[in-house]
C-alpha positions as CSV (number, residue, x, y, z in Angstrom):
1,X,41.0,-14.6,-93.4
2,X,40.9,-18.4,-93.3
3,X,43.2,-20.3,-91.2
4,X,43.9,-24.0,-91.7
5,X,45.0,-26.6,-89.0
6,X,46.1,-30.0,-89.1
7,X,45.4,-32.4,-86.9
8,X,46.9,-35.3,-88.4
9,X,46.1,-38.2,-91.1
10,X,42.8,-36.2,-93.0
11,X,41.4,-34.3,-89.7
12,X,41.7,-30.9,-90.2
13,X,39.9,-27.4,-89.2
14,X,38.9,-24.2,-91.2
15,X,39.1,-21.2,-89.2
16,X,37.1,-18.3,-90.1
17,X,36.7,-15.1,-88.0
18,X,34.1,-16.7,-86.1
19,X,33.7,-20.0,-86.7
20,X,35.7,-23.0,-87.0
21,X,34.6,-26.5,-89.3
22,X,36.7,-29.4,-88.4
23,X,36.7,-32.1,-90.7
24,X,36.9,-35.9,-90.5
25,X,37.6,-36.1,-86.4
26,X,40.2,-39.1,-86.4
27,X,42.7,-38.1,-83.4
28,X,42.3,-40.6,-80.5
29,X,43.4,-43.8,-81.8
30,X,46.0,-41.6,-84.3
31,X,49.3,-42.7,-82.9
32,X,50.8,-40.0,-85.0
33,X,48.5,-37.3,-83.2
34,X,49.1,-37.6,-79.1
35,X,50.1,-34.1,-79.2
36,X,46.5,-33.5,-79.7
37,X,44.5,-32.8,-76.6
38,X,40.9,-34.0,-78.5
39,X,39.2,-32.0,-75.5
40,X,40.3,-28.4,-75.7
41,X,39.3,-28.6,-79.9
42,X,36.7,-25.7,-80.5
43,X,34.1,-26.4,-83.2
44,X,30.8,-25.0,-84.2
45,X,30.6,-27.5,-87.3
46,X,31.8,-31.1,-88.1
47,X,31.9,-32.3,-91.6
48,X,32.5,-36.2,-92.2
49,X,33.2,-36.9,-95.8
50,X,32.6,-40.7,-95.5
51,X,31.5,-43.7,-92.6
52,X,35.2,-45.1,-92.2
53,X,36.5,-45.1,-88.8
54,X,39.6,-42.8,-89.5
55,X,37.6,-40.0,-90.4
56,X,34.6,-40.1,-88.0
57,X,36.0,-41.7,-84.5
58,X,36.3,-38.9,-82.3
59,X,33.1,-37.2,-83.4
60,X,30.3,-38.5,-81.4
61,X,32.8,-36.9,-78.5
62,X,33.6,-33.8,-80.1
63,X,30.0,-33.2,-81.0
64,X,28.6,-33.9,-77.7
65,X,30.9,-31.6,-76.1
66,X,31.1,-28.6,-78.4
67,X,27.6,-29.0,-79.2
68,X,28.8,-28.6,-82.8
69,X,26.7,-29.2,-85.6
70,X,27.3,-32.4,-87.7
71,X,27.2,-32.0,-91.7
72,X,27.3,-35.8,-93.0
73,X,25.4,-38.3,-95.6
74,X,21.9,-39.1,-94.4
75,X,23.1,-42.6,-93.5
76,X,25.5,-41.4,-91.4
77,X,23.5,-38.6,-90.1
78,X,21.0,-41.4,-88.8
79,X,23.7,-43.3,-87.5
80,X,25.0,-40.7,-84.9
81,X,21.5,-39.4,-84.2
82,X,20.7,-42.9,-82.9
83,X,23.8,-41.7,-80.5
84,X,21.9,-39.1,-79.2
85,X,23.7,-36.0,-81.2
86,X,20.8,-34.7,-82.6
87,X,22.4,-31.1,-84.2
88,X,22.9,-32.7,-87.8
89,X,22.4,-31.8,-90.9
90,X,21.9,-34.9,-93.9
91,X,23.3,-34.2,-97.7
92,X,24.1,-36.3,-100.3
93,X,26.0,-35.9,-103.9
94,X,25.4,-33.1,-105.9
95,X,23.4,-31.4,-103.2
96,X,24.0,-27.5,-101.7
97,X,23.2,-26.3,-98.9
98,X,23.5,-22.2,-96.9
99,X,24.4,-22.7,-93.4
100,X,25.1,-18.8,-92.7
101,X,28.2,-19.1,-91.6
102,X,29.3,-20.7,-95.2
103,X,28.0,-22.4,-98.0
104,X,28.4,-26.5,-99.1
105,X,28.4,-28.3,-102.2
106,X,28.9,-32.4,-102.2
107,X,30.7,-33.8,-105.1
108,X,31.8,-37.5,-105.8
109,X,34.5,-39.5,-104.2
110,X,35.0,-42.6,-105.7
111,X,35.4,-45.0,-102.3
112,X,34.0,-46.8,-100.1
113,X,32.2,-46.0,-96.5
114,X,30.9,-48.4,-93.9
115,X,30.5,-47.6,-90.6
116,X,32.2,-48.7,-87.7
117,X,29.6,-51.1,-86.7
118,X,29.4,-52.5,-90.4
119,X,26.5,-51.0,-91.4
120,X,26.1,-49.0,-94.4
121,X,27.5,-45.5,-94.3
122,X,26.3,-44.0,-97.8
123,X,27.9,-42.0,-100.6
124,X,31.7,-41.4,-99.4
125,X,31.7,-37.2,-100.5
126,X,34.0,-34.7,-100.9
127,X,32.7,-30.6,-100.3
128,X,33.5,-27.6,-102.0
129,X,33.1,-25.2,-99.4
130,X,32.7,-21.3,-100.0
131,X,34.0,-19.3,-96.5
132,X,34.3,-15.8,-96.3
133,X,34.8,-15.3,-100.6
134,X,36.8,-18.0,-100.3
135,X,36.0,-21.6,-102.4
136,X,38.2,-24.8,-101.5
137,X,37.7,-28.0,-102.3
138,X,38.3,-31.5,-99.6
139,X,38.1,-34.4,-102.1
140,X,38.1,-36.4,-99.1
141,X,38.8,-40.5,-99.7
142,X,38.9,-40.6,-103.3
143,X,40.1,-42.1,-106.3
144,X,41.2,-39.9,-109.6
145,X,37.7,-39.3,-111.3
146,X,36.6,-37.4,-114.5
147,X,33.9,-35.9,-112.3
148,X,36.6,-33.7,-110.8
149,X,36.5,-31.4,-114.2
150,X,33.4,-30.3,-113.5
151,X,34.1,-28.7,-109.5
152,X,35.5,-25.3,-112.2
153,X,32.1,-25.1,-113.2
154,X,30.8,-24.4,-109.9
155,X,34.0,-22.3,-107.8
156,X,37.5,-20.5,-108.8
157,X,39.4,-22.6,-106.0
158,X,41.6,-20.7,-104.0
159,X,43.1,-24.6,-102.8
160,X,42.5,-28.1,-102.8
161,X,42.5,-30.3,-99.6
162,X,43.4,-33.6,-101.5
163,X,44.7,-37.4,-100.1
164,X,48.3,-38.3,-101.0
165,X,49.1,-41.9,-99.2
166,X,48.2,-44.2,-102.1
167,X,47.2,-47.2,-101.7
168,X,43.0,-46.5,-100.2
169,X,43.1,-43.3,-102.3
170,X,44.4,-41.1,-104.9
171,X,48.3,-41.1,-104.9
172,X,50.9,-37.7,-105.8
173,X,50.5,-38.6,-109.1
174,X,46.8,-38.5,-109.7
175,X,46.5,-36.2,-107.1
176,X,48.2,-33.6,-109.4
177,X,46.1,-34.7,-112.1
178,X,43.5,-33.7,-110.1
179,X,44.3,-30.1,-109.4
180,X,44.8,-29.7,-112.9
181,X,41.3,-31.0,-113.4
182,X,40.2,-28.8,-111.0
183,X,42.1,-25.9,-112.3
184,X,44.2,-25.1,-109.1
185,X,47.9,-24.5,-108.7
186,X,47.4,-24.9,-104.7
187,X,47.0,-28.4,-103.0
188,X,47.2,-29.1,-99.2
189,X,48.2,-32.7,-98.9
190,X,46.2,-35.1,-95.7
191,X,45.7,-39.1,-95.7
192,X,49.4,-39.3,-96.0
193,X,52.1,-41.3,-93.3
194,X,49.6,-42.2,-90.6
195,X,50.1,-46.2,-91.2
196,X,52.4,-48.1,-93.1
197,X,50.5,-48.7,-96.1
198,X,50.1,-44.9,-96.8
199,X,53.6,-43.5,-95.9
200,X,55.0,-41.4,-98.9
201,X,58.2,-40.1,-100.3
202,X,58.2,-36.4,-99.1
203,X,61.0,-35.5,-101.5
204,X,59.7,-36.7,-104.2
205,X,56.0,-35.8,-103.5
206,X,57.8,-32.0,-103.7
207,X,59.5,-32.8,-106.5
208,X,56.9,-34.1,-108.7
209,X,54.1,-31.0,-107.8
210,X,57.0,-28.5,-108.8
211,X,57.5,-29.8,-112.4
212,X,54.0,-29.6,-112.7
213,X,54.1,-26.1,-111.4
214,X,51.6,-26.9,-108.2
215,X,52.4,-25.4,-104.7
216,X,52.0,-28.0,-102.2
217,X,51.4,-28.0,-98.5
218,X,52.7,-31.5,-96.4
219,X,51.3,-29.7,-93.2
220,X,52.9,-31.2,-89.8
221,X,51.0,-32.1,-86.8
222,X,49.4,-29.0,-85.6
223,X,50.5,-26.9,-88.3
224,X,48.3,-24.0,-88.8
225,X,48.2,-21.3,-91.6
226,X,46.4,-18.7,-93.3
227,X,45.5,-19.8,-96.7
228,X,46.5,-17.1,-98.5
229,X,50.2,-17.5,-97.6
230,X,50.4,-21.0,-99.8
């Protein structure tokens, strides 16, 4: 069983009996997430799909109190070594990797990623992961991109973990488009409402995935799930 947890804007965790991946720590300065207390998190992984600040501020914290390990783009990976986490693990697009526990393949995003301090942050990814004979896919920060038809080749999703807000990313529409590229009828929606520019019609957002015949998931704040109940 796989449990999903929101945590608010695109920082989420995957719980599996015995491990827990959180994903793109962005909680402290997340007006929309004080109900989050960033210290009682558990995580044995942290997976940062790009450099931007709203997906990797909390976690140089997180990290260095969980002990977690850190699963990022070499650029970044050199970056938060150089903060003294040194539990990381460096990928790039197109690469796989086993880490026991589960298995990771990067894929394009079409964005952009700089880190905090300005300095280059790498390829912005997204990850199919395979948990416990399960396969999902986190586009993470991305555009619509024809590279999404080929993530069938490689896993049967069982749900797709993509950005709604607009504006910085993919909106409902493509989104949609990209779950048909993807060939999945199950998409959890994140990167949505956290700041003006990305606040979305719920309604419609509903709307427009049921005409096309696609489940999806606007998780609240601290919402969790098991994934086979979408």
């Amino acid at each position: 069983m796989i449990r999903f947890t929101y945590y608010g804007h695109a920082c989420f965790a995957l719980h599996s009996e015995s491990k827990t991946l959180l994903f793109d720590p962005f909680i402290s300065a997340n007006e929309l997430a004080k109900e989050v207390d960033i210290d009682s998190l558990s995580a044995d992984y942290i997976l940062l799909s790009h450099g931007h600040a709203d997906h990797i501020l909390d976690a140089e914290r997180i990290a260095k109190r969980t002990g977690a390990k850190v699963i990022a783009a070499a650029e970044i990976v050199d970056w938060i070594n150089k903060k003294g986490i040194q539990n990381a693990h460096p990928m790039n697009t197109g690469g796989t990797w086993d880490f026991g526990d589960f298995k990771l393949k990067c894929v394009v995003a079409q964005h952009s990623s700089g880190l905090p301090d300005g300095s280059y942050g790498g390829n912005p990814m997204g990850f199919i992961i395979f948990i416990e004979n399960k396969a999902l896919y986190y586009a993470g920060d991305t555009a619509l991109t024809l590279d999404m038809k080929l993530i069938p080749t490689w896993a049967q999703l069982d749900a797709a973990i993509m950005p709604i807000g607009d504006n910085f990313t993919m909106g409902i529409d493509d989104a949609l488009l990209a779950c048909e590229f993807c060939n999945t009828q199950k998409m959890i929606a994140v990167h949505f409402d956290t700041f003006g520019y990305i606040k979305i019609n719920h309604e419609e957002a509903l709307q427009k995935s049921a005409s096309k015949n696609i489940k999806l998931v606007l998780p609240k704040l601290l919402e969790s799930f098991d994934l086979d109940s979408i």
